[in-house]
PAZAPA-4460 file (N, C-alpha, C; in steps of 0.05 Angstrom, whole numbers, plus 32768, in hexadecimal, padded with zeros to 4 digits):
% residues 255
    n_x    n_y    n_z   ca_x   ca_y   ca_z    c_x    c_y    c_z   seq   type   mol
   8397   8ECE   87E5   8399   8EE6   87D6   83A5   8EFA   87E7     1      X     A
   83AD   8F05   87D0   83B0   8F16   87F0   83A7   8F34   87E5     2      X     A
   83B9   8F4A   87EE   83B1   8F61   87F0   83A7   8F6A   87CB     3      X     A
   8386   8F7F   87D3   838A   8F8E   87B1   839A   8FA6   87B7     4      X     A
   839B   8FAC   879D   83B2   8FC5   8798   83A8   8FD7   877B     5      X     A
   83A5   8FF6   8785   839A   9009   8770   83AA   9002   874C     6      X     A
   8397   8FFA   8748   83A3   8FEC   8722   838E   8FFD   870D     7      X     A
   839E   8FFC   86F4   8396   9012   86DE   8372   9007   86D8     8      X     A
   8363   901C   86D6   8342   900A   86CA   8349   8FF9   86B4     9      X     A
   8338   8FE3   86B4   8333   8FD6   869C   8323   8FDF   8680    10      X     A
   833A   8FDC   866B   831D   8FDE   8652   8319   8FC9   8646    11      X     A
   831F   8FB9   8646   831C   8FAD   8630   831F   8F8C   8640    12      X     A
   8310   8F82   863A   8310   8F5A   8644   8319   8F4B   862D    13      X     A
   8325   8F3B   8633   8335   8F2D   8614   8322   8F11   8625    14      X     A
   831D   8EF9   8617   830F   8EE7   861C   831B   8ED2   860B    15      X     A
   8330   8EC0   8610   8348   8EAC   8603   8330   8E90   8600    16      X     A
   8330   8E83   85EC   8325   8E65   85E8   8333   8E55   85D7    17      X     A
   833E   8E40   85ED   834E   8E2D   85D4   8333   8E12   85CB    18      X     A
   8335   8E14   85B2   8321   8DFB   85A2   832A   8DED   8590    19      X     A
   8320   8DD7   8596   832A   8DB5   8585   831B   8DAD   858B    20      X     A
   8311   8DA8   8569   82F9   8D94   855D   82E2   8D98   8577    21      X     A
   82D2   8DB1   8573   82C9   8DC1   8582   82A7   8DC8   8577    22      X     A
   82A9   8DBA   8560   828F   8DC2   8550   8279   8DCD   8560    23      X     A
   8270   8DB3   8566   8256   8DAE   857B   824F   8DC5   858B    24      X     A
   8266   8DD4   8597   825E   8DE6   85AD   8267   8E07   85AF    25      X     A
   827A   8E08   858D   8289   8E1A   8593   8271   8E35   858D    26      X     A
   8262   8E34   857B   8253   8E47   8574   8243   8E4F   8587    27      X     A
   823B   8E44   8597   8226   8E4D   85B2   8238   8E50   85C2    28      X     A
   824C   8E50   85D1   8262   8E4F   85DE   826A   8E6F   85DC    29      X     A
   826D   8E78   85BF   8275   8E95   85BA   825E   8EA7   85B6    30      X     A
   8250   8EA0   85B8   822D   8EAE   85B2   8229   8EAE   85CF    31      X     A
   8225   8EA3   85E2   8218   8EA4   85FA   8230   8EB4   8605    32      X     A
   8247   8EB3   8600   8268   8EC1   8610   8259   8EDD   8609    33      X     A
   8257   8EE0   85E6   8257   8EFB   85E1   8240   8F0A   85EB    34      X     A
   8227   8F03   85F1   8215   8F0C   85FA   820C   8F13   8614    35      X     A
   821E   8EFA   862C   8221   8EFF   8638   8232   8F26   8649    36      X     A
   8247   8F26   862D   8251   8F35   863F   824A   8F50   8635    37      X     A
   8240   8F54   8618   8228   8F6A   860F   8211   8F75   8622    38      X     A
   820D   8F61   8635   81F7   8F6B   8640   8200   8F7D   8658    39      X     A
   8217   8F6B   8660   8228   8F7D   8676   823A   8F8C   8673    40      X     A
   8237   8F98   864F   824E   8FB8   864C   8266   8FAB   864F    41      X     A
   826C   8F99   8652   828D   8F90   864E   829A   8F94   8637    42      X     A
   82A8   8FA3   8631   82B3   8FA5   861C   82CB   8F8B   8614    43      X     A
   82C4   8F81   8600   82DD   8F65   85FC   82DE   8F5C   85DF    44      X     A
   82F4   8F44   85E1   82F8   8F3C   85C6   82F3   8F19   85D2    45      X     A
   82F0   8F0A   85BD   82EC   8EF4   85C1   8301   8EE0   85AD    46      X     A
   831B   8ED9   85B1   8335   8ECC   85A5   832C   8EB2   85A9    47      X     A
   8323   8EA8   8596   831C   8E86   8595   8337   8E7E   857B    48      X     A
   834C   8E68   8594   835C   8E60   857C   8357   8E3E   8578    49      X     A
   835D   8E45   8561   835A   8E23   8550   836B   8E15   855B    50      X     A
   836E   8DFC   8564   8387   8DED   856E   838A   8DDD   855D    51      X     A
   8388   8DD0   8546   8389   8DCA   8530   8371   8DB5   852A    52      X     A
   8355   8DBE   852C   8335   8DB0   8528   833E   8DA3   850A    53      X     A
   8333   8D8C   850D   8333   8D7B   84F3   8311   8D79   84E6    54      X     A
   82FF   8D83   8501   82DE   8D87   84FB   82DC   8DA0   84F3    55      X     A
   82C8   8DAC   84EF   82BF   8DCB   84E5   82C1   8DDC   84FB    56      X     A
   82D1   8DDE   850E   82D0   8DFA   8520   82DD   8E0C   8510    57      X     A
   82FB   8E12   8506   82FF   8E21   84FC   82E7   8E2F   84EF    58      X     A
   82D6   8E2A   84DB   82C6   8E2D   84C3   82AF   8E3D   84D1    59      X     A
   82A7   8E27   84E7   8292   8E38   84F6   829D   8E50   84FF    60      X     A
   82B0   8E51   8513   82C0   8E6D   851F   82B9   8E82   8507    61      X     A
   82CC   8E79   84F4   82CF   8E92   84DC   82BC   8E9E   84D0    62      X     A
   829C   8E8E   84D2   8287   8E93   84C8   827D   8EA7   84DE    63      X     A
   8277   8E9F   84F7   826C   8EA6   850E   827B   8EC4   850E    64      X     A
   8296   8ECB   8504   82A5   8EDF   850B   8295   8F04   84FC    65      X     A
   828A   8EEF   84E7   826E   8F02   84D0   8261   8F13   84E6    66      X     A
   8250   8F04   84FA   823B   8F08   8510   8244   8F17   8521    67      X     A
   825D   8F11   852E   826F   8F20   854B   8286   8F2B   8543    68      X     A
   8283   8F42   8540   82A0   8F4F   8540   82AA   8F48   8559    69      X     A
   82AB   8F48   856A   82BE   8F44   857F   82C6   8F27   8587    70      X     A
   82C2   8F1C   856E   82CC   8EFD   856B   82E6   8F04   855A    71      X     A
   8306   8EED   856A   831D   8EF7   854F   8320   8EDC   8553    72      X     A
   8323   8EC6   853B   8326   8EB2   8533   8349   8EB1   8532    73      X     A
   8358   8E9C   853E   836C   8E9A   853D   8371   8E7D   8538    74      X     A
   8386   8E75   8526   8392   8E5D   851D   83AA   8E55   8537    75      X     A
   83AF   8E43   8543   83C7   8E33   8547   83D6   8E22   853B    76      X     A
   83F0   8E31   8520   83F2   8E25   850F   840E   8E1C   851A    77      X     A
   841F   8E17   852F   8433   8E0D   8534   8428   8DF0   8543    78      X     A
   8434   8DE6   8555   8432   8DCB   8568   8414   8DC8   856D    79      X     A
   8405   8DBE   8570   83EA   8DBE   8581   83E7   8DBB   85A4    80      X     A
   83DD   8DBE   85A9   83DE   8DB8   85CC   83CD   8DCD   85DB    81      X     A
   83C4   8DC9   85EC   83AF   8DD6   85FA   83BA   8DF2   8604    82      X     A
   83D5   8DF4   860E   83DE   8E02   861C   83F2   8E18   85FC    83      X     A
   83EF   8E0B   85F6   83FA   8E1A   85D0   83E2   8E2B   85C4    84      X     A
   83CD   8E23   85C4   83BA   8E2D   85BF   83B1   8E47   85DA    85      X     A
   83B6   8E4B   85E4   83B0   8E57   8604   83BF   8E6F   8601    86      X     A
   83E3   8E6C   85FA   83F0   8E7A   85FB   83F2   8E89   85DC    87      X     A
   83E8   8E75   85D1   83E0   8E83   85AE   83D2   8E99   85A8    88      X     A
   83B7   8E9B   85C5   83A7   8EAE   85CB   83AC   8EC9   85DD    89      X     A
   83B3   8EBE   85EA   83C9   8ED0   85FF   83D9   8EED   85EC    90      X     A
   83E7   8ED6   85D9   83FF   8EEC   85D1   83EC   8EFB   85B0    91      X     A
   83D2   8EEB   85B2   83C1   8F03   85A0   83B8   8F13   85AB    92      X     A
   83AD   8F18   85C5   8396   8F2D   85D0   83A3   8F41   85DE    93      X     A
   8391   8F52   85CA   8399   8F6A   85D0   8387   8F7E   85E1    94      X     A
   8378   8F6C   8605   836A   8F79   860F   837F   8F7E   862C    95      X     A
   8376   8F8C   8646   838A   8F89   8656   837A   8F7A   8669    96      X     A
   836B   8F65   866B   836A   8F52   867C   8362   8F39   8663    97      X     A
   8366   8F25   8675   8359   8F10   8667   834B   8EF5   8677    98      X     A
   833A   8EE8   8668   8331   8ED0   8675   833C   8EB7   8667    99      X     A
   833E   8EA0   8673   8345   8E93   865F   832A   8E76   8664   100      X     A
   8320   8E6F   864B   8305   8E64   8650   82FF   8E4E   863C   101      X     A
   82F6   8E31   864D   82F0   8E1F   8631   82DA   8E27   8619   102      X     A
   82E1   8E11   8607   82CE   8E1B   85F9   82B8   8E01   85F1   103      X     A
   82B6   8DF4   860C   82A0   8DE4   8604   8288   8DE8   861F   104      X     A
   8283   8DF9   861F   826F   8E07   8634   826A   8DFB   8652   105      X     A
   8285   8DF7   8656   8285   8DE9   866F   8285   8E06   868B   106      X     A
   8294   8E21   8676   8292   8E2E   868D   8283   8E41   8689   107      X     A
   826F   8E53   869B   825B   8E61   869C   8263   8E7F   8696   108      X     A
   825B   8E85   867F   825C   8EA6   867B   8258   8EB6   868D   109      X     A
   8247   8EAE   869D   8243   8EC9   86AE   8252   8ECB   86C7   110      X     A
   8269   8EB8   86BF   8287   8EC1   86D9   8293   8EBF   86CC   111      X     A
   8290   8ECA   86B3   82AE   8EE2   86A6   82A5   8EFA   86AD   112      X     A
   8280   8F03   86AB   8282   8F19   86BD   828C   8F25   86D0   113      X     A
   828B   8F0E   86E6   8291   8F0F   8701   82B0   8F13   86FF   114      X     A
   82C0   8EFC   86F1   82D9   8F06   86E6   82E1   8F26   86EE   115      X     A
   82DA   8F2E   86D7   82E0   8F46   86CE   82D9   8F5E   86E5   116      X     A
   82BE   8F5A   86EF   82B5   8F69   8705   82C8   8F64   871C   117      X     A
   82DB   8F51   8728   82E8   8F4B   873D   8305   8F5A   8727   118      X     A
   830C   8F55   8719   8329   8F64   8707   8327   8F81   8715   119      X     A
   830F   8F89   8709   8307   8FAC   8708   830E   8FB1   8728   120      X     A
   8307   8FA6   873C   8312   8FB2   8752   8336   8FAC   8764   121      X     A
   8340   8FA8   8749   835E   8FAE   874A   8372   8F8F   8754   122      X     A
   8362   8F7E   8753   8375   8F61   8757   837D   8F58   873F   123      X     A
   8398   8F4F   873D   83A4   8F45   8728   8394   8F29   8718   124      X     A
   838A   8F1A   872A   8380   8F02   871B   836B   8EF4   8730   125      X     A
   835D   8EEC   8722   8342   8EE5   872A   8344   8EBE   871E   126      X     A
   833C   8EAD   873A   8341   8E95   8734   8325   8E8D   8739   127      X     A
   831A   8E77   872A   82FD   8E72   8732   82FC   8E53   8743   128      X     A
   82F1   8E48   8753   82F0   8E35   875D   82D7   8E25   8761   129      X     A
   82D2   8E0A   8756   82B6   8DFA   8757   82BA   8DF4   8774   130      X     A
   82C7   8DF1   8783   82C7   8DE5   879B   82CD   8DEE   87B1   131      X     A
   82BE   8E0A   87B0   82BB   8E19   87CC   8295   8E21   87C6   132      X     A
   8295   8E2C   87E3   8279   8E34   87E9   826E   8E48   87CC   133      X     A
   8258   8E3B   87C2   824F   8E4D   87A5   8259   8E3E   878F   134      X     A
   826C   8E39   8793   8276   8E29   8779   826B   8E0E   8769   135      X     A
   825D   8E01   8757   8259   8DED   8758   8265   8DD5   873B   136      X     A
   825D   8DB9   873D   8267   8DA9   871F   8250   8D9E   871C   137      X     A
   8244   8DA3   8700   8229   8D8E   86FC   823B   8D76   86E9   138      X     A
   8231   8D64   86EC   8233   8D44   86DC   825A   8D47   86DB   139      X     A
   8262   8D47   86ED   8286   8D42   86F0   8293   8D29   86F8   140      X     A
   828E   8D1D   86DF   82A4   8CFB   86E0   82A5   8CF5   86FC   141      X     A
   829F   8CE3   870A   82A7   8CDE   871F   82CA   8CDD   8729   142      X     A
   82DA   8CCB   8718   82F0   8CC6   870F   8300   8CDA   8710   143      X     A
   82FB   8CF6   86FB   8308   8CF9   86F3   8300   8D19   8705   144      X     A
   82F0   8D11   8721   82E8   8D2D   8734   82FE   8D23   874D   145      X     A
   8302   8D04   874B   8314   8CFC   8764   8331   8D08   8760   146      X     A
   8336   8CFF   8746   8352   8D05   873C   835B   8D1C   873B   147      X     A
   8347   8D37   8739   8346   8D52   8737   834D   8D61   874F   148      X     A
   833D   8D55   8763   833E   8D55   877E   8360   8D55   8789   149      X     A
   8361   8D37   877C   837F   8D2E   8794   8390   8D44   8785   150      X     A
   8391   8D4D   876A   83A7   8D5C   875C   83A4   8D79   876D   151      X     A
   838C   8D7B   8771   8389   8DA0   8774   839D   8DA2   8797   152      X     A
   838A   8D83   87AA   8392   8D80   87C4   83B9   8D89   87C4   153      X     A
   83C7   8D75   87B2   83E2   8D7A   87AE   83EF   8D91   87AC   154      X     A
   83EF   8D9D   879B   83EE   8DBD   8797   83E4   8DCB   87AA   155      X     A
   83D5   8DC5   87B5   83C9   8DDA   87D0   83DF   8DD7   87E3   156      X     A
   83EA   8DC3   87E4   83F9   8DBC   8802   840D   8DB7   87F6   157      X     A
   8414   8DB8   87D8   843C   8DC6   87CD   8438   8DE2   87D5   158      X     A
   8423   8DEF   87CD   842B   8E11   87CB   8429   8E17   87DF   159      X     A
   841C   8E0E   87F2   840C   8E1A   880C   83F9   8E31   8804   160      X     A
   83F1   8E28   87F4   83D1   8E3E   87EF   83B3   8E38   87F7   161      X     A
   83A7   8E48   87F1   8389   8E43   87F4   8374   8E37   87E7   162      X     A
   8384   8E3C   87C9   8379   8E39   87AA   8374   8E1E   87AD   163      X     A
   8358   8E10   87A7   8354   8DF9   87A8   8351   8DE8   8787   164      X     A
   834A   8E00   8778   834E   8DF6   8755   835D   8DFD   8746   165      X     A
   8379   8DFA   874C   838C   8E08   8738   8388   8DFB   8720   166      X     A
   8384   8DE0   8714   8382   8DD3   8700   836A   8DE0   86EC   167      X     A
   835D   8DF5   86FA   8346   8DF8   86E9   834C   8E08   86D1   168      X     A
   8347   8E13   86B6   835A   8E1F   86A7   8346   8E3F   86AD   169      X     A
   8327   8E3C   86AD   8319   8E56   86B6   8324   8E63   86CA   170      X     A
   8336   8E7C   86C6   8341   8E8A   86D1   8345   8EA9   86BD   171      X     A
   8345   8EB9   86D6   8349   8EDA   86C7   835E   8EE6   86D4   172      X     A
   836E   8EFA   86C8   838A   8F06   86C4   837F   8F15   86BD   173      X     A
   8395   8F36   86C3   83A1   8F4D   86B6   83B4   8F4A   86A7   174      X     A
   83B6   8F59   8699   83C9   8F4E   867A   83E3   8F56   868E   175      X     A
   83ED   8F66   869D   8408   8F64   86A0   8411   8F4C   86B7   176      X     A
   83F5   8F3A   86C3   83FD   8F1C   86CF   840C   8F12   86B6   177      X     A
   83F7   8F0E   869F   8407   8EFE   8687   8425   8EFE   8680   178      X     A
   8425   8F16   867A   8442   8F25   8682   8456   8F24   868B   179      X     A
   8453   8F24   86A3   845F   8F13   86B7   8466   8F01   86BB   180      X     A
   8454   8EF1   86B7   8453   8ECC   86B8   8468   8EC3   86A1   181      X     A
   8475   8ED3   8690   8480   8EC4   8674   849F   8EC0   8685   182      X     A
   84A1   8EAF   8679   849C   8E96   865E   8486   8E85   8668   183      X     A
   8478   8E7C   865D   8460   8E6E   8658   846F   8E59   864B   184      X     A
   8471   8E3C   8657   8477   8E21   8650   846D   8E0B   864C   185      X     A
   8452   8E0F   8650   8441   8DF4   8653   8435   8DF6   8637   186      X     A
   843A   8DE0   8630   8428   8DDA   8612   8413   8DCB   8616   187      X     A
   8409   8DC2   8625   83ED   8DB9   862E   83D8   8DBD   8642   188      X     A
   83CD   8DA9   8656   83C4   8DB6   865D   83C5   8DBF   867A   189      X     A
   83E2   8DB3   867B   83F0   8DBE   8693   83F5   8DE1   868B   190      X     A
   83EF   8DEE   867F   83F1   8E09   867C   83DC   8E15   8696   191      X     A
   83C8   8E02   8699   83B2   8E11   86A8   83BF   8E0D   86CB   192      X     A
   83CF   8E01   86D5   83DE   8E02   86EA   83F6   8E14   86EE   193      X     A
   8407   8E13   86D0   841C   8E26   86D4   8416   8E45   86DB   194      X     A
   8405   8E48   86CC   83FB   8E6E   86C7   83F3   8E72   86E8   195      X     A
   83D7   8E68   86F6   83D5   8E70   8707   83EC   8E6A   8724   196      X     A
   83FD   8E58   871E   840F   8E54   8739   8429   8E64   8730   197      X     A
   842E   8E6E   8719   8444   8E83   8712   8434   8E99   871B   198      X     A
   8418   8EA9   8718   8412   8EBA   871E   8417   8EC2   873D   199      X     A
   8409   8EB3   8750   840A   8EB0   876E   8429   8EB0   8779   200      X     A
   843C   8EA1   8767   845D   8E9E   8775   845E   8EB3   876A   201      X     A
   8459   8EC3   875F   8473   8EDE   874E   8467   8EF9   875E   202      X     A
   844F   8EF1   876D   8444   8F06   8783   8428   8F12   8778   203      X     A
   841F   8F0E   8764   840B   8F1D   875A   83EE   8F1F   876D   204      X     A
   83DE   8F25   876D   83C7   8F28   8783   83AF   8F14   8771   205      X     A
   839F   8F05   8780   8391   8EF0   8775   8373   8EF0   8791   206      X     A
   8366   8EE7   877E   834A   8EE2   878F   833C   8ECF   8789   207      X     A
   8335   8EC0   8792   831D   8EA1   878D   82FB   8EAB   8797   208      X     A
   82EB   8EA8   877A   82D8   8EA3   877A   82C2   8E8E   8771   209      X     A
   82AC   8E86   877E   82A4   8E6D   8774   8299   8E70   875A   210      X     A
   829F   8E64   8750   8298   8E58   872E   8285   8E40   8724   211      X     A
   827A   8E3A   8712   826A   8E20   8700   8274   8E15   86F1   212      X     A
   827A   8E01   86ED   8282   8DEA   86DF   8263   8DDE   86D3   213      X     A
   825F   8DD0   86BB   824F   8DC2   86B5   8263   8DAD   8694   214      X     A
   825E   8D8E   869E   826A   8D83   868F   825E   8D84   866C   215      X     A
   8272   8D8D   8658   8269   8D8A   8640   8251   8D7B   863A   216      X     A
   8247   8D84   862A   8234   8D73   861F   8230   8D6E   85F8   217      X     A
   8246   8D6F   85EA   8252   8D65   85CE   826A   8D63   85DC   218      X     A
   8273   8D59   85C0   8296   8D50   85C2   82A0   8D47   85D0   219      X     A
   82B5   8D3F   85CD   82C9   8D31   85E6   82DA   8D3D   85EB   220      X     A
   82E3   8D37   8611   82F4   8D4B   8617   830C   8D4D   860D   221      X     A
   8321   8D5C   8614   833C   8D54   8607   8356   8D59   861E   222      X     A
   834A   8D5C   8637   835E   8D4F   864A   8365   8D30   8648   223      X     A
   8374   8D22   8649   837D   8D0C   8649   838B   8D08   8668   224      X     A
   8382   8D06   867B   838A   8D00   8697   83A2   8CEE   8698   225      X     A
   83A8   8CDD   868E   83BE   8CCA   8690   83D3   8CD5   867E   226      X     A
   83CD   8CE1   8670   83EA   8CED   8659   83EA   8D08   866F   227      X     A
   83E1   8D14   867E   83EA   8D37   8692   8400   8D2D   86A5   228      X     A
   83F8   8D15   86B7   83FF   8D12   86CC   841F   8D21   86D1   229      X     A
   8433   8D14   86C1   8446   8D22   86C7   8448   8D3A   86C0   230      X     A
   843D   8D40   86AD   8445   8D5C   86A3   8433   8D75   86B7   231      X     A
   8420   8D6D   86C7   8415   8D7A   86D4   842C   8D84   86EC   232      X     A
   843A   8D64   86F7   8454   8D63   8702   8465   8D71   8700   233      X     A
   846C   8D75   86E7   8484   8D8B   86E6   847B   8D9C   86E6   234      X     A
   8465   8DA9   86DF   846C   8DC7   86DF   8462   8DCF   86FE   235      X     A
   8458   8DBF   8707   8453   8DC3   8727   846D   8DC8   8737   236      X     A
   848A   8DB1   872F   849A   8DB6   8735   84AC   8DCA   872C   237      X     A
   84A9   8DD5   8715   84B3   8DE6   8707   84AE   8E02   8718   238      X     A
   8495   8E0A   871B   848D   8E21   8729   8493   8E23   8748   239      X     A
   8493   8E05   874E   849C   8E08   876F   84C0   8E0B   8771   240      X     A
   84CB   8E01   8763   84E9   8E0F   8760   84EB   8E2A   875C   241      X     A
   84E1   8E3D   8752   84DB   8E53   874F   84CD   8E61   8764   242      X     A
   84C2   8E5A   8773   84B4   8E5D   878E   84CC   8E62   87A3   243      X     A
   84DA   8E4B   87A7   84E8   8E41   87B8   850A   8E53   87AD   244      X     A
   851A   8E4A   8794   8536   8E4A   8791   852F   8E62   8787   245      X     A
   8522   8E70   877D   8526   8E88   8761   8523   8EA7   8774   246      X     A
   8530   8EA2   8790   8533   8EBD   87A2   8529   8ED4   878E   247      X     A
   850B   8ECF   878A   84FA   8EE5   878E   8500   8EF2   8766   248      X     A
   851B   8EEB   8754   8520   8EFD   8747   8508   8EF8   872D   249      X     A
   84EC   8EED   8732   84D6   8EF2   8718   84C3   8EFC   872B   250      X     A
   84BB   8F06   8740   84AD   8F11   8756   849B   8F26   873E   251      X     A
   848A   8F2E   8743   847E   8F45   873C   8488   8F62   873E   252      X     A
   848C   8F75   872D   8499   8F8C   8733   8486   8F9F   8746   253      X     A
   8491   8FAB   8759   8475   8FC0   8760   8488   8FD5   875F   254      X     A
   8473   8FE8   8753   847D   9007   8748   847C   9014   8760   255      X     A
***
């Protein structure tokens, strides 16, 4: 990370959730988000988009939306894809930071607090990490914690960074990182690698704090590890050309 830098207060937390066939978990998922951050005066909205559920999430969302105003139900009615749904949210929210967060309660509400509390003292983006001191994974695939590992290891030693979980999609931004970062290309769920290693190459200021993971407990996941591999590939290489050939001209502006 490097240096903070005096940035406008925050009002408003936008809170992005992409869901497919999500039944099982989505309603406690946005109930515990929203209460969570009621208790801590956070002012926010909660953008849960459909990725095209063939189960009752939609139905539930739209019902649940009665209960929480600060719930906005959004459709993904073009392509489907993880990273479609992500950016579907993105270009709805109208807060100036954002988180971007599953929606099968794998990640802990109460580090979007922390989120937001590390935003407020002026760093562009806040990255969370299971695998530093504080951080932890309950019940994490053996398999699929090795494979996570060697991907994050790679990336650490393409970028030369610190960041040990870029793959993780729990991550928080100021809306003008988002901004910045465009064009936004990943339609899956290589989106959660592009955003944070476009943020760090284009200069933005970033901080790692430890985070919780806990593996779902309904539904099935919807990474597919053998259908990413390359595509995780390109955009890894995609961003490191940009690193390397793109002399500086998507850098961050400083006023």
């Amino acid at each position: 990370m490097k240096t903070e830098q005096e940035s406008k207060p925050l009002k408003l937390l936008s809170v992005v959730i992409p869901a497919r066939n999500e039944e099982g978990c989505i309603c406690s998922t946005i109930e515990h988000l929203n209460l969570e951050l009621r208790l801590h005066n956070i002012p926010h909205e909660i953008i849960v988009v459909d990725d095209g559920s063939t189960d009752q999430t939609w139905k539930l969302v739209t019902e649940l939306k009665e209960h929480i105003p600060q719930l906005m139900p959004v459709k993904n009615d073009g392509l489907y894809g993880f990273g479609r749904a992500v950016i579907r949210g993105l270009d709805t929210m109208t807060g100036d930071a954002v988180v971007i967060m599953m929606a099968d309660e794998s990640d802990d509400c109460r580090d979007v607090v922390r989120y937001w509390n590390e935003l407020n003292k002026g760093v562009d983006c806040v990255f969370g990490s299971r695998f530093i001191k504080g951080g932890s994974t309950m019940d994490y695939p053996l398999v699929k914690k090795v494979l996570n590992r060697l991907a994050n290891t790679f990336i650490k030693l393409l970028f030369r960074i610190r960041l040990n979980d870029t793959t993780n999609a729990f991550k928080a931004y100021r809306r003008e990182v988002i901004d910045g970062c465009q064009p936004l290309i990943s339609p899956h769920f290589n989106l959660t690698v592009e955003l944070p290693l476009k943020a760090i190459v284009r200069g933005y200021t970033w901080l790692v704090i430890p985070i919780t993971w806990r593996n779902r407990r309904t539904g099935v996941a919807k990474l597919k590890i053998k259908e990413m591999g390359s595509r995780y590939l390109f955009i890894c290489l995609y961003v490191w050309l940009e690193k390397y050939f793109s002399m500086g001209d998507y850098k961050k502006c400083v006023k």
